[in-house]
N, C-alpha and C positions, 0 to 999 in steps of 0.2 A: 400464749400468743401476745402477751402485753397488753396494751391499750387498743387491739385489735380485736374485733368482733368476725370469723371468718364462717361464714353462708354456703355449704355447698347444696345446690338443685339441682345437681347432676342428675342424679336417678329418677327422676321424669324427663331428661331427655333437655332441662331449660340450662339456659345460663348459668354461670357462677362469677358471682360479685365478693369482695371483700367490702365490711362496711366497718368504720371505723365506728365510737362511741356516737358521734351526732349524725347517723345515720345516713353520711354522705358515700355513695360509691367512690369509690379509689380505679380500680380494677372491673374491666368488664370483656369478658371472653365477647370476641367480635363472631360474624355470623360463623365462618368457615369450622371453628370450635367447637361452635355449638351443634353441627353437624359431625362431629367430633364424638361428643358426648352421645346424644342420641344413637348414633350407627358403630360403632368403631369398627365393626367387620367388614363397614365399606367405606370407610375411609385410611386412608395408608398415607401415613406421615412418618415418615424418618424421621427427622429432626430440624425443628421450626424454630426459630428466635424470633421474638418481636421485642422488639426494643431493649433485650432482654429481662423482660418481665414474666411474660408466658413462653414456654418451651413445653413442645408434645415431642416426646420420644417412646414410640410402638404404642403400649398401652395407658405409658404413663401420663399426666399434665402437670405440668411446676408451674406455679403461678410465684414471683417473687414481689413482696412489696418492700422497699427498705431492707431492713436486717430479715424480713418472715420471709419463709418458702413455705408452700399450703403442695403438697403433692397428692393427685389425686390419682388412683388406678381405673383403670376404666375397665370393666370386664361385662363378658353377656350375661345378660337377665338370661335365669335361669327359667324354664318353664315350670311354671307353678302347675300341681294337679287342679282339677277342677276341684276339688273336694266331693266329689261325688262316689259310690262304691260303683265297681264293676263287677256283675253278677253275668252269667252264662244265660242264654239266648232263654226269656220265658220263663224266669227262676227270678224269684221278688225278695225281700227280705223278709215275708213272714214265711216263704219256704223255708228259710235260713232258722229262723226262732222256730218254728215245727222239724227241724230237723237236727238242732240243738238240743230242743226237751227230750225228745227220742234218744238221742245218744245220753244224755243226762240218767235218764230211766234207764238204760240197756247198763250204760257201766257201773253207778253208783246203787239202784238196786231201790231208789226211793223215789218216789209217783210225787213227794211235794219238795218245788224247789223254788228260788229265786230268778227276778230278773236278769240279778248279777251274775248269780250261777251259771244261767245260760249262755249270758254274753262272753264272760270267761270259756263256756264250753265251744263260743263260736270262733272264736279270738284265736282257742288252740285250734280249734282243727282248720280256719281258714283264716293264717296269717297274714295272707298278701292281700286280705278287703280291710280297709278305712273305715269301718264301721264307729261310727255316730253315736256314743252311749246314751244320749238322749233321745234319738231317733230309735234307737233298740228297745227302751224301756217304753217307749210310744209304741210300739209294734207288742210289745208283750200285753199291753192293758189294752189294745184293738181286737187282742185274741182272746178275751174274757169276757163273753156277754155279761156275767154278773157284776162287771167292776164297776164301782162308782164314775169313772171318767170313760166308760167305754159310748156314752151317746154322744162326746164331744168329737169322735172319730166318721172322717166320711169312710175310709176303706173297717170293713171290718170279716172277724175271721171265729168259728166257735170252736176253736182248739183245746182251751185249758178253761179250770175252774178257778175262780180267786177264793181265796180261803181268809183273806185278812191280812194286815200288817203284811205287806210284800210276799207273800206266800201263794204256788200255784199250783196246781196239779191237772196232769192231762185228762182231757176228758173220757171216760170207756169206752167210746166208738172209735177213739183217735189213737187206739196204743200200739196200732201193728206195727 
């Protein structure tokens, strides 16, 4: 872009300025634009000329300064997830880590397993939750009264036994 320095703030909705090297604005999208930027689904511009420097066409913006065109697309913010998992009405995630070891123990045929192991066993059978690998391995040492970090936990659960170095196994009342 040359000796041109070009600034876009579209995507919060502000302004867009070009700033040359000594930090002076050249270009500054007036208000109606900027209602432009923020909305485009409710704002509907065919085709604007000002001066012809800035031109909005559908989605697009061209801002021209001298020889530079800066072409900006405009499209919808897409909805972000919460980052949260969606579990069924009353069902928590140490249901989910109690019912990963169980299936761990049923197929594999061995009572001491990992964190990781589980979370892989949760991952396969319920693809479509956003499970948190550090909230999961939180959930597995909440479920070991013997673990050294389980008094740092306000929810707690007496599922499995810790055995050392990452290694768990369900406790004998909890195998059915």
């Amino acid at each position: 872009m040359g000796n041109f320095q070009a600034r876009t703030l579209a995507r919060e909705g502000r302004f867009v300025s070009f700033y040359p090297c000594n930090k002076k604005p050249i270009c500054v999208i007036p208000d109606p634009f900027r209602q432009l930027v923020a909305a485009p689904r409710q704002v509907e511009v065919v085709a604007t000329t000002v001066d012809n420097i800035i031109r909005a066409e559908g989605n697009s913006l061209v801002l021209k300064v001298g020889e530079y065109l800066l072409t900006l697309i405009i499209e919808r913010r897409q909805p972000k997830s919460s980052g949260r998992i969606q579990l069924g009405a009353g069902q928590t995630l140490f249901d989910l880590v109690l019912d990963a070891a169980r299936s761990f123990v049923k197929n594999f045929g061995e009572n001491e397993f990992t964190a990781a192991a589980l979370y892989h066993v949760a991952k396969e059978r319920h693809p479509e939750l956003d499970i948190r690998r550090n909230s999961w391995n939180s959930h597995v040492m909440s479920s070991a009264p013997n673990h050294p970090s389980y008094r740092h936990y306000t929810s707690h659960r007496s599922y499995f036994r810790y055995h050392g170095r990452g290694k768990y196994s369900l406790e004998p009342n909890i195998n059915s």
